[in-house]
Each structure stands twice: as structure tokens, then as C-alpha cells.
N, C-alpha and C positions, 0 to 999 in steps of 0.2 A: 494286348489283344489286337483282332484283326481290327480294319479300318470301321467296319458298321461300331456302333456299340453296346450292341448283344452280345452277352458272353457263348460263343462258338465251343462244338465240343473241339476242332480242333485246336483252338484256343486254349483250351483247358488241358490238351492232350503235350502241350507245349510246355504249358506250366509243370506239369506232374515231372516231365524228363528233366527241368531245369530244377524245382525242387529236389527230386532224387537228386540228381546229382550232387547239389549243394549238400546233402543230408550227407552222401558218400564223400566227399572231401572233410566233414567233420567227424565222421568217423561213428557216426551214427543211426540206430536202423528207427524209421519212422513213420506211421500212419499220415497221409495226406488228404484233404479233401478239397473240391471247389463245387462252390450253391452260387447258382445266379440270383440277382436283384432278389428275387421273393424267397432266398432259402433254400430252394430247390437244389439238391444236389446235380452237380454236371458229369463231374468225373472224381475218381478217387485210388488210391494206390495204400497198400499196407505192404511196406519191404517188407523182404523175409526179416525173420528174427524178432519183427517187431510185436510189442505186446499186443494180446487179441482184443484190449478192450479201448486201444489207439486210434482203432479209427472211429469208432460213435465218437470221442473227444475231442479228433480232429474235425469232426463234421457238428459239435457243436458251438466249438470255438468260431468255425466259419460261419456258421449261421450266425452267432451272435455278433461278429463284423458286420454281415451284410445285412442286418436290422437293423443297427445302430449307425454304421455308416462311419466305422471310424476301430481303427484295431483293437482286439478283443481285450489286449491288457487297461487299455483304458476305461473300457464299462468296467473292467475289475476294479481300477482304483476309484470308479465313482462310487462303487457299491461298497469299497470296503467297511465304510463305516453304519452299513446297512445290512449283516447279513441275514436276517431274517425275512428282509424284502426279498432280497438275491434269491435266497431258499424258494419265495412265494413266485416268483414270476419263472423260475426255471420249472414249478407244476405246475402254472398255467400256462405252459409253451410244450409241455408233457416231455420235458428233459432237455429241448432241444437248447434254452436257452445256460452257455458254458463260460461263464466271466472270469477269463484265465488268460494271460500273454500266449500267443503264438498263432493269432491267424491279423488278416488285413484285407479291409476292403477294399475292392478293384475300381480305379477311376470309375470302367463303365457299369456297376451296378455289379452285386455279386462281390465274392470274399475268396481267399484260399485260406486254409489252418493247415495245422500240424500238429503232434502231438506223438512225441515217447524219447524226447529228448530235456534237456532244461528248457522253460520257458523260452530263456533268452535266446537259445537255441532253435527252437519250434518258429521263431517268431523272424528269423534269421533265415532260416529255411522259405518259410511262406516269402516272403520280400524276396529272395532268388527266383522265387516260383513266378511273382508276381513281375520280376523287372522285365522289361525290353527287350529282346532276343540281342536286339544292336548294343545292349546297355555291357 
């Protein structure tokens, strides 16, 4: 991200080209999204080819990063052994909340996801999305 630590829409517009990209080296078509600190979506991209129901799950995989403050597979494995709560707190979040690998919170507050590839994939993607233009 730029210097402030606000997530910037150019910021976000940076991410998206660097996740595409990653996506296209893997050989994979993929819904992206980025939600600042509160959820809020900033910016988001659905390649072509990709399924049409990729991007809500890319945008709730990121929100549930940037709730939690820590990547999306990990609230998965907190809850695995809980999925009845999982069920309950994703309808009182009215969907948004997606306990799945493939998104990652952003040092400065905010998340990116993915979502129409494997997990491990998605999650792969996002962290591209997510590194250092210098990295």
C-alpha cells in the first residue's frame, strides 16, 4: 500500500493487476475483491471465464480476513469444529461472513480474497495481490 495507511483505491487498483496476473501465470480464471478495515469493499475484478457466483465469495472470504484480522483459512480451521456456529454468525453478518482459505489481511487494515480456483490457489493469488510492487 501507498505510504498513508488507508487503503487507497489506487492501491487496490495495483493489487487487482498484480493478483490478475498471478491468477494468469497459474493458469487460472478468478474473481478478486479488496474491503478496507470495516469490510467495505474498494475495488474488485471477475476475469472473464470466471464463475458468476466468484465474486460474492471472493468478497466474503475478504471481509472475513479483514474482521478477523488474520487469513480467511484460519477462522476456517477455528470453526471447523464448530459448524453450526459458522452457519450462525455467517446469518447474522447476512452472508458476508465466508470461513474458507483464499483471502488475507492487509497490514494497514482491509483484506484482499479470491475465489474460482483451489483454495490453496485463491489464497496464493491474494498474497500476489497483496505483496510489494518492489517484492
Amino acid at each position: 500500500m501507498s505510504d498513508s495507511a488507508a487503503l487507497t483505491l489506487s492501491d487496490a487498483r495495483a493489487m487487482l493487476d498484480r493478483a490478475i496476473a498471478h491468477a494468469d501465470a497459474l493458469g487460472v480464471t478468478v474473481s478478486i475483491a479488496i474491503v478496507d478495515g470495516s469490510g467495505v469493499p474498494v475495488a474488485s475484478a471477475r476475469m472473464d471465464g470466471a464463475s458468476f457466483v466468484s465474486p460474492e465469495i471472493a468478497l466474503g472470504k475478504a471481509w472475513t480476513a479483514a474482521a478477523f484480522k488474520v487469513p480467511s483459512g484460519k477462522v476456517a480451521e477455528s470453526m471447523a469444529s464448530a459448524p453450526a456456529f459458522a452457519s450462525g454468525v455467517s446469518a447474522a453478518t447476512h452472508g458476508r461472513f465466508m470461513p474458507r482459505q483464499g483471502a488475507i489481511a492487509l497490514d494497514g487494515g482491509g483484506a484482499i480474497g479470491a475465489s474460482g480456483a483451489t483454495s490453496a490457489q485463491d489464497e496464493q493469488i491474494a498474497r500476489a495481490g497483496a505483496a510489494s510492487p518492489t517484492a
